[in-house]
N, C-alpha and C positions, 0 to 999 in steps of 0.2 A: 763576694760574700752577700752584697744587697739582695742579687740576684736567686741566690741560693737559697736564703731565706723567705723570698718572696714563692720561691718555687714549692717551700713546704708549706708555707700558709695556703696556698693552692691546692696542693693535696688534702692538709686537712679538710678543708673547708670542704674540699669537694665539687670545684668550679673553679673559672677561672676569668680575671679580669679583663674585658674586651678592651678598654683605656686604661689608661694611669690614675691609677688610685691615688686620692688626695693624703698627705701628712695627718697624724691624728692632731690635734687641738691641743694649745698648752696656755696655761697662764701667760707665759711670754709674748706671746699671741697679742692681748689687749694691753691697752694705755691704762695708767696706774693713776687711783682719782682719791682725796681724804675723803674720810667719813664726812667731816663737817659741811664740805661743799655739796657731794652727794645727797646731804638731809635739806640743804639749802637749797638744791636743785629741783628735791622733789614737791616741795613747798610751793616753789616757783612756775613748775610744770601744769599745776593742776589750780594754778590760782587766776582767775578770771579778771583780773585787775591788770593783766599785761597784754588785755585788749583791749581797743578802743573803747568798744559798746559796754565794755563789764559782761558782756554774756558769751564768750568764750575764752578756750584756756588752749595751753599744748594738749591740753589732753584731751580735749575736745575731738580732736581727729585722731589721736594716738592715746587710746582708752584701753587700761588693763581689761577692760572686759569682752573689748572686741580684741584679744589679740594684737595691741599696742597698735590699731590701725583704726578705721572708722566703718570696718566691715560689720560684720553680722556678728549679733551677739553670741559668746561663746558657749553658756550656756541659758538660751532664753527661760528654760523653766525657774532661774530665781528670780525673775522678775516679772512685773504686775503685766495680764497680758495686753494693756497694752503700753507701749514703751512712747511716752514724752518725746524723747529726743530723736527721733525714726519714722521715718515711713520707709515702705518696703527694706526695713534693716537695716536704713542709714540714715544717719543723725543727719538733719538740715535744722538750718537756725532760720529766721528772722534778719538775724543782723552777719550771717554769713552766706551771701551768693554759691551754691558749689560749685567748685571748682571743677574743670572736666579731666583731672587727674585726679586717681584715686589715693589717698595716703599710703603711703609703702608701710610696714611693719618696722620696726625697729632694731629688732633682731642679729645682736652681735654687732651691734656698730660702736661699740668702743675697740674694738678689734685694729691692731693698726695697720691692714691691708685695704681696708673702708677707707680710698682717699678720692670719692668725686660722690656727690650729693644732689640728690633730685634726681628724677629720671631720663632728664636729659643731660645733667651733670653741669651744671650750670656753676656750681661752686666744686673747687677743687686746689686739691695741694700739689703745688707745684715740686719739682727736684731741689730747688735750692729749700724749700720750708716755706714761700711767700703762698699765698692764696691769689688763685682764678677766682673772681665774682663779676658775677653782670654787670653790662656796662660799667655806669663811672658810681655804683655803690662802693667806696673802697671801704674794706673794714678798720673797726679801730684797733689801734695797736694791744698785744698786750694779751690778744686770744690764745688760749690753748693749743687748740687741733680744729681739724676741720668738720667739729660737730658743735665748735663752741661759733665758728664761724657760721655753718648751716641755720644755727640756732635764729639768727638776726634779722634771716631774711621772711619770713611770714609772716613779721612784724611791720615790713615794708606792702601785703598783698592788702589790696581792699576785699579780694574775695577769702583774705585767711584772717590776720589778726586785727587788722586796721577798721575792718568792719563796711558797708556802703552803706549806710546810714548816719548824719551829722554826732561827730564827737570829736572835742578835743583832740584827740590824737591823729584825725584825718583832717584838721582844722591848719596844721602844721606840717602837713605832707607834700604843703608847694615851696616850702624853705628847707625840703632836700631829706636825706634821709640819718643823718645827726640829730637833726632836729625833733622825727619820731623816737629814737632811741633813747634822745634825753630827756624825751616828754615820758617815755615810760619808767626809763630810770627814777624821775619824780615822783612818779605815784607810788615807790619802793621806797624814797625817802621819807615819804610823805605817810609812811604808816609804821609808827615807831616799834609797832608788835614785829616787825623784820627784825629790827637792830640786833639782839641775840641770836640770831642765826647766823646772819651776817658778817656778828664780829667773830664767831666761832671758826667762820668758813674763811676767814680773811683777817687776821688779827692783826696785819700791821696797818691795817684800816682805823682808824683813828675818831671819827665822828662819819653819822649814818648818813649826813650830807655828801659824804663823801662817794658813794656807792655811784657806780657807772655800768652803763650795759657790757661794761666787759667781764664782770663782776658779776652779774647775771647769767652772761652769756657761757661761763666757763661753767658756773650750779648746772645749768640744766643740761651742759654737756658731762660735767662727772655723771648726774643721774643716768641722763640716757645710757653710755658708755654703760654706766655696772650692771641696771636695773632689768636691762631685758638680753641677759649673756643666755644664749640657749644652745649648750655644747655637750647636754649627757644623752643624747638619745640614743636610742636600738644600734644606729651608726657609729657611732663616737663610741663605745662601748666595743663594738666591735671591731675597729681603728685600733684600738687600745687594746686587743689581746684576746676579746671575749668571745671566743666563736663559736657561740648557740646565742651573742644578741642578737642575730637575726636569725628568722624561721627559715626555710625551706624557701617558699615564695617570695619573700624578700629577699632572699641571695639569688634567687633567678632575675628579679627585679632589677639589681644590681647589674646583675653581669647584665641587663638590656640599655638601664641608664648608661653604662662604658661600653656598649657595643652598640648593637643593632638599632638602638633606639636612637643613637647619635647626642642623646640629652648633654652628654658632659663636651661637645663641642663647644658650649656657652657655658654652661653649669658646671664651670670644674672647679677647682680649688677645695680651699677646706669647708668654704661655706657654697659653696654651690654656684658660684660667681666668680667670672673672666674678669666685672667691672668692666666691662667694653659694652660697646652699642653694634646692638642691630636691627636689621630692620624686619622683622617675622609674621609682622601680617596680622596680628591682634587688631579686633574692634578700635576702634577712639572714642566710643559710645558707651555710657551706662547699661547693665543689663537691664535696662528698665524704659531706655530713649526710644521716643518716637518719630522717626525720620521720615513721617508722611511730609513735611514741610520742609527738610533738606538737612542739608549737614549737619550745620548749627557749630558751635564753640569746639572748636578740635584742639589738642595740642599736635605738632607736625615733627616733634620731636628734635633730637638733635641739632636738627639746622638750627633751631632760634637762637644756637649758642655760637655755632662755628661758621652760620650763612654761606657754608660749603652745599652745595646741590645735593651733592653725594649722601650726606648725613640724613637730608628728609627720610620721614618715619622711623628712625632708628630710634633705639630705646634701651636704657641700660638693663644690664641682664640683671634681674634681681637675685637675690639669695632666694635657699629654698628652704631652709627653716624653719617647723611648723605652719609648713606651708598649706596644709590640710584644715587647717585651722582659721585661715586668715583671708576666706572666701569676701566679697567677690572678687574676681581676677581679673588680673591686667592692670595696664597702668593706668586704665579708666574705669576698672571696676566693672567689666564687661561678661562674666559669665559666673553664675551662681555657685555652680558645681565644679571640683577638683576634674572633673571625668570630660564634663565641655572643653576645660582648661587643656585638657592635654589630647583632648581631639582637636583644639586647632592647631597644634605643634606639629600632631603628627603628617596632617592633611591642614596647609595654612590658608589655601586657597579656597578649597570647600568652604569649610567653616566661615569666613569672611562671608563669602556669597552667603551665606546660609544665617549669618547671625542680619545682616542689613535685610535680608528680604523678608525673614519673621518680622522684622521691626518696622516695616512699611504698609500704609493702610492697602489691602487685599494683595501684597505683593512686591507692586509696583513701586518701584524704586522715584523717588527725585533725581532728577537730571542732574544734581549738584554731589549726591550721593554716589550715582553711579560713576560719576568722571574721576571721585576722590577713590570708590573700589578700585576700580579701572589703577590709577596711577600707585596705589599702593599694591595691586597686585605686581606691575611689574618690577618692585623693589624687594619683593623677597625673596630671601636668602637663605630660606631652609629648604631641602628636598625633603618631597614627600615619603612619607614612610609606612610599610604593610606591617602591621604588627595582627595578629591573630587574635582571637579573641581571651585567650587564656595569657599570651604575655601580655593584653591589654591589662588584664587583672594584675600581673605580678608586676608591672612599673608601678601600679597605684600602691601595691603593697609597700613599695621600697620607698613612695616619697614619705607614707607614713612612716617608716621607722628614720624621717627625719625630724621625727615630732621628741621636744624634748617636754615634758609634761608638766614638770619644777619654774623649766625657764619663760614658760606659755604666760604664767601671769606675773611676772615679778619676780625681783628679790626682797620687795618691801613692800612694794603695793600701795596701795590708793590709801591716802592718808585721811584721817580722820576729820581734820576741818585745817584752813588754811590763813593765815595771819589777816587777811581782808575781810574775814568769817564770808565771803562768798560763798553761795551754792558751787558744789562739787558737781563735775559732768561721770 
C-alpha cells in the first residue's frame, strides 16, 4: 500500500525520488516544555549576569537576529551601519576570546532525535537516559534532556561564558566545575527581581535561595526546545500533502539532494541530519583567517572526544534548516556564501586547496598548514561530484525551500529588558 501510494505522489508530482524521502514533521516529534519555564528560560538566555565578565549572555552567540547563531546579520538594513558588536559580521567581545568553532543555529533541537551536542558531540544521551559529558564534568542530577545538559557546559569555557579576564566566576574555576555553577546560581539568587519567574516556572520551589543550576539549566532548555522550532517551510508543506509547495526547480533540486548530489547520504532524516560524524574536508579557519604564520587554534574534531585516530576531523553533520540564512559556514565559520558552501561538498578537495591558499600571504602556504591540508585530505570521505551548471542552481533552490520564515526568528523573540536590567546583545 506504502508503496502504491508513494508511486502516485510520484506521478503527480511528476518526478521521482532518487533516496528515501524523510517522514513529514509532527508535534510528537518534540519534547513538551510549560509556559512558565519557557518565559523563565527566555529571561535567562539573554541576561548577561550568567557570565562571568556581565558582558555576555546565550544569546550572545545564539542571537534572534543573526539566525539563532553568531553569523551575519539577518537583516543589516535595521541597523545603524555600523554594528558595535561585529567586525566583518561577527560579534567579538573584549572579554570573550573566539572561539575556532562557529556557533551552530539552534533549529529544532527541542526535537527528540537531537541527542549528542556540539560538533564533535561531546555531550550526549545515552540508551539507558544517563548523559556522556567530558571528562570528569559530571552533571547534576535532576536535568531534563540533553539541552538542559548542553546548557552547563559554556559556562564551564573561558573562551564562552566564563570570560579570560579576572572575575568572580573564573576566580572559582580551580575548585572544579560545581563550584562555577553555584557561583552563577548565586547571582540568580542574588537578584530578587527573578523570584516571580522562578516561583512561576517551579512552584514547589519554596524560597529563591533555593534556586540551583538545574533550575536554570532545564529554563533555558524549555526556551531553546520551543523558541526556534522551524518545521513549516516550502518542504514541510510539501511532506504534508502540498504539492505546488515547491516550484519546478526546487523539485528538480530535490530529486539531486536524494540522488545524484549524494546530499542525503548525511543530510537525511526529517531535519536534514544522520547525527553522525564525518570527516568532509571543510576549512577549520574563519572566512576571514590569515594563515601566512600557520595553523593556529584548530579544533580536530571528533577525536578530542573518542581519542580514537579514526575520528580525526570528523564533524557532526548538521541540520539544514534555514540554512540559507545562517551564513557563515562550517563548523568554523568558514565560507560566506550558501554557493562556496556547497562547492566544497561537491569538490572537497578543491575547495580545501583553494580556501588555505587565498588565505596565505602571495599564496604560499605555512609548512604547518600544508602538512594539516595534506592529512585532512587524506581523511575524506565524500567523492567528488559533476553537477552542471543549471542542477548547480536547482540544489540551491531546494536548500532554500528549507527556509521556514515564522521559525527564522522566534516564537517569542528578544525580550524587552531582563531582571539584571543588563544591556541586551
Amino acid at each position: 500500500m506504502r508503496y502504491v501510494l508513494s508511486f502516485l505522489l510520484v506521478w503527480i508530482c511528476g518526478f521521482a525520488f532518487a533516496g528515501e524521502r524523510p517522514d513529514q514533521v509532527r508535534d510528537s516529534d518534540y519534547r513538551r516544555y510549560s509556559q512558565a519555564q519557557i518565559e523563565l528560560g527566555r529571561l535567562l538566555f539573554y541576561d548577561r549576569v550568567l557570565s562571568g565578565t556581565y558582558r555576555v549572555a546565550c544569546a550572545t552567540c545564539h542571537n534572534h537576529d543573526r539566525g539563532s547563531s553568531n553569523g551575519f546579520l539577518l537583516d543589516p538594513s535595521k541597523e545603524s551601519a555600523v554594528d558595535d558588536l561585529a567586525i566583518n559580521g561577527l560579534p567579538i567581545y573584549d572579554a570573550l576570546k573566539p572561539s575556532p568553532d562557529h556557533a551552530p543555529p539552534l533549529f529544532n533541537l527541542g526535537a527528540r532525535e537531537f541527542v549528542s551536542m556540539f560538533t564533535d558531540g561531546r555531550v550526549t544521551l545515552n540508551s539507558d537516559g544517563s548523559f556522556k559529558v567530558p571528562g570528569k564534568a559530571m552533571p547534576p542530577e535532576g536535568l531534563r534532556d540533553i539541552l538542559a545538559v548542553q546548557a552547563l557546559f559554556p559556562a564551564l569555557a573561558d573562551d564562552e561564558l566564563v570570560g579570560r579576564v579576572k572575575n568572580e566566576i573564573a576566580e572559582v574555576a580551580h575548585q572544579g566545575n560545581e563550584a562555577i555553577w553555584d557561583a552563577l546560581a548565586k547571582r540568580i539568587r542574588d537578584l530578587p527581581e527573578y523570584w516571580p519567574y522562578v516561583q512561576a516556572a517551579y512552584p514547589k520551589l519554596k524560597r529563591h535561595r533555593d534556586v540551583t543550576i538545574v533550575e536554570i539549566a532545564n529554563a533555558i532548555s524549555a526556551f531553546v526546545g520551543y523558541e526556534w522550532r522551524a518545521d513549516n517551510s516550502p518542504f514541510d508543506r510539501f511532506l504534508r500533502g502540498e504539492v505546488n509547495a515547491l516550484s519546478a526547480k526546487q523539485r528538480r533540486g530535490l530529486d539531486l539532494f536524494y540522488g545524484k548530489a549524494q546530499c542525503s547520504t548525511c543530510h537525511s532524516g526529517a531535519f536534514q541530519t544522520d547525527h553522525r560524524f564525518h570527516a568532509v574536508g571543510l576549512a577549520l579557519w574563519r572566512f576571514d583567517e590569515d594563515l601566512s604564520e600557520g595553523a593556529g587554534d584548530v579544533r580536530r574534531g571528533r577525536v578530542l572526544v573518542t581519542n580514537r585516530p579514526e575520528d580525526v576531523f570528523k564533524m557532526k553533520t548538521p541540520s539544514l534548516r534555514n540554512v540559507v540564512y545562517t551564513a557563515p559556514y562550517g563548523h568554523a565559520g568558514s565560507y560566506e556564501k550558501i554557493e562556496d558552501l556547497l562547492q566544497a561538498h561537491i569538490d572537497p578537495g578543491t575547495a580545501l586547496k583553494n580556501f588555505t591558499t587565498s588565505r596565505s600571504l602571495e599564496g604560499r602556504l605555512h609548512s604547518d598548514v600544508r602538512h594539516l591540508v595534506e592529512k585532512m585530505m587524506a581523511r575524506i570521505e565524500m567523492p567528488k561530484v559533476q553537477l552542471e551548471n543549471e542542477e548547480f542552481s536547482d540544489l540551491l533552490a531546494f536548500l532554500e525551500a528549507l527556509s521556514d520564515e515564522a521559525g527564522l526568528r522566534g516564537r517569542l523573540g528578544k525580550p524587552e529588558k531582563v531582571p539584571s536590567n543588563l544591556v541586551l546583545d
